[in-house]
C-alpha positions, 0 to 999 in steps of 0.5 A: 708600110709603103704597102699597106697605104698603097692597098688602103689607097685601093680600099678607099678608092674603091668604096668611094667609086661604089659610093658614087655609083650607088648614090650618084655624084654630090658635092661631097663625093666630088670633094672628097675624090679631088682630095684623094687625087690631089693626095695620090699626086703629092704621095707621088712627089714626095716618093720623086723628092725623097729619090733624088735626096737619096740619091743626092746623099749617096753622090755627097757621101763618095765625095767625102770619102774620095777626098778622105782617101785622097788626103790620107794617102800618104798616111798610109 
């Protein structure tokens, strides 16, 4: 899924530059590729935040299983 937004990303990015080429700079061209930029920038954070999630899941995860393993020991 990752890969086919990144290549329509490309798709829309491309016709829209030919867009403004062709039919020059208007508002509305102008609009429309400040909204692409600010979506590529948030598509990136959301990419950093959901990295640092995992990341912060995986570290609560082999503390749980630390601390299991540690009470249980003597079980045995």
């Amino acid at each position: 899924m990752k890969k086919l937004n990144r290549i329509l990303s490309i798709i829309a990015f491309v016709y829209l530059a030919y867009h403004m080429y062709t039919y020059g700079v208007t508002t509305f061209n102008a609009v429309v590729m400040a909204l692409f930029i600010v979506s590529l920038g948030a598509d990136y954070l959301r990419y950093k935040r959901d990295a640092k999630v995992a990341e912060l899941e995986k570290k609560a995860l082999e503390k749980k299983e630390k601390s299991y393993n540690r009470r249980h020991k003597n079980k045995q």
